[in-house]
C-alpha positions in Angstrom: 91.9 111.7 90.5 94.5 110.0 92.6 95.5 106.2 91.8 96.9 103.9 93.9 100.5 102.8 92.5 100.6 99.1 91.5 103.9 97.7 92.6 103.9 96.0 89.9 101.3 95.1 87.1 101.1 93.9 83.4 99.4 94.9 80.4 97.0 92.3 79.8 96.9 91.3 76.4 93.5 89.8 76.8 91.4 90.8 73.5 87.4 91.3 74.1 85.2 88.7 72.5 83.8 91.4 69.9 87.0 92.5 68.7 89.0 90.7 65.4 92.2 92.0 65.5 96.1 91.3 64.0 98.5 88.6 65.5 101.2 88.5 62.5 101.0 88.9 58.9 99.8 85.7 58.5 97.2 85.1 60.7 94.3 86.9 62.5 92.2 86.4 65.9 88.6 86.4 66.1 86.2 86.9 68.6 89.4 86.5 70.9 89.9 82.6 70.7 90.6 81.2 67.3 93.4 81.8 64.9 92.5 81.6 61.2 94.9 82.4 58.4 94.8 85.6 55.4 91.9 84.6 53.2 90.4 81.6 55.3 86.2 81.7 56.0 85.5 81.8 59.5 82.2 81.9 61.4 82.2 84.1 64.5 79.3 85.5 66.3 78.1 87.5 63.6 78.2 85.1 60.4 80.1 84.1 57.8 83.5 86.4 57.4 86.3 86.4 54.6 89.5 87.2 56.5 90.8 89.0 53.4 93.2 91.4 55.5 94.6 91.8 59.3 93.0 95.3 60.4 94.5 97.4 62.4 94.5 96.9 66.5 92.7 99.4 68.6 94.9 100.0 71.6 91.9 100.1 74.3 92.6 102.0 77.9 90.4 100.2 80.1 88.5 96.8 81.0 85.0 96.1 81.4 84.1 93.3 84.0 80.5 91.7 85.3 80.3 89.9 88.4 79.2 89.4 92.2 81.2 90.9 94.8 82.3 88.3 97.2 84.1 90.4 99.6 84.8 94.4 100.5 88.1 95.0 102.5 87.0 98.2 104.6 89.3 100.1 107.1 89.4 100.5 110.9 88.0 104.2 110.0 84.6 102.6 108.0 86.0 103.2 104.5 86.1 101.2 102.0 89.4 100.5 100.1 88.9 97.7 97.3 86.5 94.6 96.0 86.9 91.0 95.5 84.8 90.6 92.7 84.0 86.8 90.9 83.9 87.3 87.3 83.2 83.7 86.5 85.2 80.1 85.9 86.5 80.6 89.7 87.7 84.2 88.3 88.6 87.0 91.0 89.5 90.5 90.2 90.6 92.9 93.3 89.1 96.3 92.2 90.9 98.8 94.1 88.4 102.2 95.2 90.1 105.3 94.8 87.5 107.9 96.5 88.3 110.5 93.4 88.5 108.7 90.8 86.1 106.0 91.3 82.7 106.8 90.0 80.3 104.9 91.5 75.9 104.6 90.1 73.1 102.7 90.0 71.4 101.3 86.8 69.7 104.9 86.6 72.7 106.9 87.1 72.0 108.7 90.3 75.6 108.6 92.1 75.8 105.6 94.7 77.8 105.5 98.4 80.5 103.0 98.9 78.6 101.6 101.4 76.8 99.6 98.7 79.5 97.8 97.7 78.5 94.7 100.0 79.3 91.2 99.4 76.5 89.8 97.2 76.3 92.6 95.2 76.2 92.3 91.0 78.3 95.0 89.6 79.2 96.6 86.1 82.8 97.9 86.6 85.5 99.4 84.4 89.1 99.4 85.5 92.4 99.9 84.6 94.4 97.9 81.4 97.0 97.3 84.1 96.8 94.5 87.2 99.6 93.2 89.6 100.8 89.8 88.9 99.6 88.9 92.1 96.4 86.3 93.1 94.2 87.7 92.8 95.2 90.1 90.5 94.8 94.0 91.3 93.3 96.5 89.2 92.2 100.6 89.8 88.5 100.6 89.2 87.4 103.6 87.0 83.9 102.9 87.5 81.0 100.8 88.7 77.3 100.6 88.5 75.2 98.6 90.6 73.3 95.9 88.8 69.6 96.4 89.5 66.7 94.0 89.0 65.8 93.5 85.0 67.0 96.8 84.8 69.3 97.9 81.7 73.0 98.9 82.5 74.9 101.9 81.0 77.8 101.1 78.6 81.1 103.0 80.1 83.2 103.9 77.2 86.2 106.6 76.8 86.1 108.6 73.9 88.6 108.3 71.2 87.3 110.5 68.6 84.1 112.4 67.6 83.1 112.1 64.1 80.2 113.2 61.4 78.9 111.1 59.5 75.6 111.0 56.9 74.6 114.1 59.1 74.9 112.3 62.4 77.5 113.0 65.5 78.7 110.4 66.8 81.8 109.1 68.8 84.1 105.8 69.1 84.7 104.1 71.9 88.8 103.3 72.6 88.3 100.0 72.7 86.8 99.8 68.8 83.6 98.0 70.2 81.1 100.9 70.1 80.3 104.2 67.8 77.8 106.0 69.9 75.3 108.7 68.2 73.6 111.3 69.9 71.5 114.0 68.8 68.7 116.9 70.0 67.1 113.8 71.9 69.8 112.5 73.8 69.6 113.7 78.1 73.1 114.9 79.0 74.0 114.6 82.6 76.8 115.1 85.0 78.3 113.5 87.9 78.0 114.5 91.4 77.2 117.8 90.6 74.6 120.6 89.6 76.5 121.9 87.2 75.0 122.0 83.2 76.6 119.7 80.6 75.9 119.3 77.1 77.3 117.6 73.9 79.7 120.5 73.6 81.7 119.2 76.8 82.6 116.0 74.4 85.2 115.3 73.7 88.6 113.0 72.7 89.8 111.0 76.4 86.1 111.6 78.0 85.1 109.4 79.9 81.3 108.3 80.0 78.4 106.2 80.8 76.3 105.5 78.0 72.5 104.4 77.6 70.5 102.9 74.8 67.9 101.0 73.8 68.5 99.5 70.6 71.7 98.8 69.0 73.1 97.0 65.5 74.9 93.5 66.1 78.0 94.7 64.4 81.3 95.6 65.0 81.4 98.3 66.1 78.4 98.2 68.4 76.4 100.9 67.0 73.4 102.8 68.9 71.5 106.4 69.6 72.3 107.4 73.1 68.9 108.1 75.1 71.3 109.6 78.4 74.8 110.4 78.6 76.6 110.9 82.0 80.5 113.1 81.5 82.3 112.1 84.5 85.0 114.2 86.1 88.5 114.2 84.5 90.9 112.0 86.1 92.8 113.9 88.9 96.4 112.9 89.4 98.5 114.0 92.4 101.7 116.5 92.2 105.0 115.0 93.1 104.5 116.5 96.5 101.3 115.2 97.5 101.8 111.5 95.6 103.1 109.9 99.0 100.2 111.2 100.7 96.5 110.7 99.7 94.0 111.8 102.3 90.9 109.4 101.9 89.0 110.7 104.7 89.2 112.6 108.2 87.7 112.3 111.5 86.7 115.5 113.7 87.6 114.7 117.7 87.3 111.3 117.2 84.2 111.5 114.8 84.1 110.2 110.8 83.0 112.9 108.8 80.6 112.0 105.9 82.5 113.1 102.3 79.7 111.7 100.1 77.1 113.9 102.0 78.9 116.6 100.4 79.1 115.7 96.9 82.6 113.3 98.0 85.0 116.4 98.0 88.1 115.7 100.2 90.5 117.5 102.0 93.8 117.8 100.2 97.6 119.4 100.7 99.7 121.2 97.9 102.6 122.7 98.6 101.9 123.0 102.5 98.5 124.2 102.3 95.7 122.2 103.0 92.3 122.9 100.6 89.1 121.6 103.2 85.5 121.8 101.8 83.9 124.4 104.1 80.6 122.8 105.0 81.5 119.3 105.6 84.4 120.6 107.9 82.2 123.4 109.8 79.1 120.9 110.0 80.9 118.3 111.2 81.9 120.9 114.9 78.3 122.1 115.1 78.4 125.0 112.7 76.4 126.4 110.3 77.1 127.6 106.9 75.2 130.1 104.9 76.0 130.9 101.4 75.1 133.8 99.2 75.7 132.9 95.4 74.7 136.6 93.9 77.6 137.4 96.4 80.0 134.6 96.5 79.9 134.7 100.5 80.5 132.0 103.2 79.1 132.9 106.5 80.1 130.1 109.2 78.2 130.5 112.6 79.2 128.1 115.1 78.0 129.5 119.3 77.8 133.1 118.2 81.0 133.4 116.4 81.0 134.7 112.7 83.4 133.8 109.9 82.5 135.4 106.7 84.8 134.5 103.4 84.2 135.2 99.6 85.2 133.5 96.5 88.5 134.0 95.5 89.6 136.4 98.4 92.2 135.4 101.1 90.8 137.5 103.0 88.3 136.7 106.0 86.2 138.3 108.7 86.1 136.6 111.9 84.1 138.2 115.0 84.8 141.4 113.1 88.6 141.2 112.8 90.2 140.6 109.0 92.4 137.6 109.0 94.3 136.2 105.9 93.9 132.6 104.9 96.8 130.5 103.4 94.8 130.2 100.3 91.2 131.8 99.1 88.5 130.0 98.8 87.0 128.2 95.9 84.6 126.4 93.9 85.2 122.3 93.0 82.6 120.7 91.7 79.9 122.8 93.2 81.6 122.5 96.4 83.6 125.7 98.3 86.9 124.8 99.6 89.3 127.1 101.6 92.9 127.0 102.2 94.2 127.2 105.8 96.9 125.7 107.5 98.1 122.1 107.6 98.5 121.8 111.3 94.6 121.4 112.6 95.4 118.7 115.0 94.9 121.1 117.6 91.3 121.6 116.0 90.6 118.0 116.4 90.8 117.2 112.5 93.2 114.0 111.7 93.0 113.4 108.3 92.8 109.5 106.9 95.6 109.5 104.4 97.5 106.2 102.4 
C-alpha cells in the first residue's frame, strides 16, 4: 500500500495506559503516568505490584485511537482524503486515508466505503507511530472500524511472534498489550476478497482485526479469538511511481466507482499502466464475461469483442491478435491488464497526488 510522505513527523513517545515499561535504571513508568523507583509498591489498574525490576520496552508499530469524527476533507473529484477525528480533552488527530492501505469495516467486519466516514461518526482507528508536528497533528491511518450501536469492536493488532504454549497457539501483539489464542474454533476471514485464509497465512508483521468475547485483566491482554480478519500486506510504491499515486479516475468526465470492484486501482510501473478490466470496461458501457476453468476475459462493448487470458500478452480484438504492454492478471480477485499510459484520448484521466 502507498503512504502519503509526512514532511515531517515524530515518534511519539506516548506509552499506552496498559503498558509498564523502563525509563532509567532507577526508575519505572506505570500505566503510563507515574514514576516509581526499583523495589517501590505501586497500585495500578490491576492491584498491588512490587516493582522489583525495569522490564524490557516493546517497541510498538502502530497507535490505536477512539473518537468522533468532526470533519472529512473530501476532493473536488468526491474522494475522500483524511479525518479530523476528537479523541477527547479538546484532542484532534488528522487521519490521513490512503485508498490501499487503509482498511476500512464495520463492527462485523464486512468491508465499509469511505463514504461513511461522515462527521459524527464514532470510529476505532489504528494509525501510524509517526505524526507531523503540525496542529493538528497528522497521522497515516492503517485501519478503522465503524463504531456500531452496543455492538463489540475488533482489536487491530500486528503480529510480532507466534508461539506454543501448554498446547495452545497463540500470537503477541507488537505493542506487548495482547497474546491472542486461536484454535479449531476460531472463523478466519479475509479482506475484500473471496480468496480462502486460514491460521497458516499467520504470521510475524501480519496485520489483523481480532474478536473475542472474554479476556483476562492482565498484561498482556490475554483472549481465544472467536473471528480473525488477515488484511492485505502493506503495498509500497517503486522509486518510479512514489511521485505519483493514482487515487481514482474519471471516464469522459464520469467518477468511476473503485470500491464496487473490490477498491483495485489503476497503477503505472515503469511506463505501463496495470487497469482492473471490469471497472474500466463497465464504466464505457461494456460488458465483461469471465471463464475461470479458462482464465478468459471477453469484453463486449456495441458488437466489438476483446478476448484476453491470464497471463498472455496477447489479445483478440474483432478477430485480429494484438499485443498488450503487459498480460493480464489476478490482484486480489480482481483481473488487471497492462496497456498503455496515454488513454486520454480514451477519455480516462486518472486522479493521482
Amino acid at each position: 500500500m502507498k503512504l502519503r510522505k509526512l514532511s515531517a513527523f515524530i515518534i511519539a513517545g506516548t506509552l499506552l495506559a496498559t503498558q509498564i515499561s523502563a525509563v532509567s535504571a532507577d526508575e519505572v513508568v506505570l500505566d503510563g503516568t507515574t514514576h516509581y523507583e526499583i523495589g517501590e509498591q505501586a497500585k495500578g489498574e490491576y492491584g498491588i505490584m512490587l516493582i522489583d525490576e525495569a522490564p524490557a520496552q516493546a517497541i510498538p508499530t502502530y497507535v490505536t485511537i477512539s473518537g468522533k469524527i468532526t470533519e472529512s476533507t473530501v476532493t473536488e473529484d468526491g474522494i475522500v482524503k483524511s479525518v479530523l477525528v476528537n479523541i477527547g480533552e479538546g484532542e484532534e488527530l488528522q487521519l490521513n486515508i490512503s485508498y490501499e492501505n487503509t482498511a476500512i469495516i464495520d463492527a462485523n467486519g464486512t468491508p465499509v466505503g469511505f463514504e461513511a466516514l461522515t462527521a459524527g461518526t464514532e470510529v476505532y482507528a489504528a494509525h501510524s507511530m509517526a505524526q507531523t508536528m503540525s496542529i493538528p497533528p497528522q497521522s497515516a491511518a492503517f485501519a478503522i472500524v465503524i463504531s456500531g450501536e452496543n455492538e463489540a469492536l475488533p482489536k487491530y493488532m500486528e503480529i510480532k511472534e507466534i508461539t506454543e504454549t501448554d498446547g495452545k497457539t497463540a500470537f503477541e501483539s507488537t505493542d506487548g498489550n495482547y497474546l491472542i489464542a486461536f484454535d479449531e474454533t476460531t472463523e478466519f476471514v479475509p479482506y475484500k476478497t473471496r480468496n480462502i485464509v486460514t491460521s497458516a497465512d499467520l504470521k510475524e508483521g501480519s496485520k489483523v482485526f481480532a474478536w473475542y468475547d472474554i479476556s483476562t485483566k492482565s498484561i498482556p491482554e490475554q483472549a481465544l479469538a472467536t473471528k480473525i480478519m488477515i488484511l492485505p500486506e502493506e503495498v509500497t510504491p517503486s522509486e518510479e511511481d512514489e511521485e505519483k499515486v493514482i487515487i481514482g479516475a474519471e471516464i469522459n468526465g464520469i467518477a468511476i466507482d473503485f470500491e464496487k470492484y473490490g477498491n483495485i486501482l489503476p497503477k503505472i510501473e515503469n511506463g505501463v499502466c496495470y487497469i482492473p478490466v471490469r471497472a474500466i470496461c463497465e464504466a464505457t458501457g461494456a460488458s465483461v464475461a469471465w471463464d475461470g476453468a479458462l482464465g478468459t476475459i471477453t469484453i463486449d462493448k456495441d458488437g466489438t469483442k476483446a478476448e484476453l487470458k491470464i497471463g498472455s500478452d496477447k489479445a483478440v480484438v474483432s478477430g485480429e491478435e494484438i499485443t498488450l504492454a503487459a498480460a493480464p492478471q489476478i490482484i486480489e480477485d480482481r483481473t488487471v491488464v497492462g496497456v498503455s499510459a496515454d488513454l486520454e484520448k480514451y477519455g480516462l484521466k486518472f486522479i493521482a497526488e
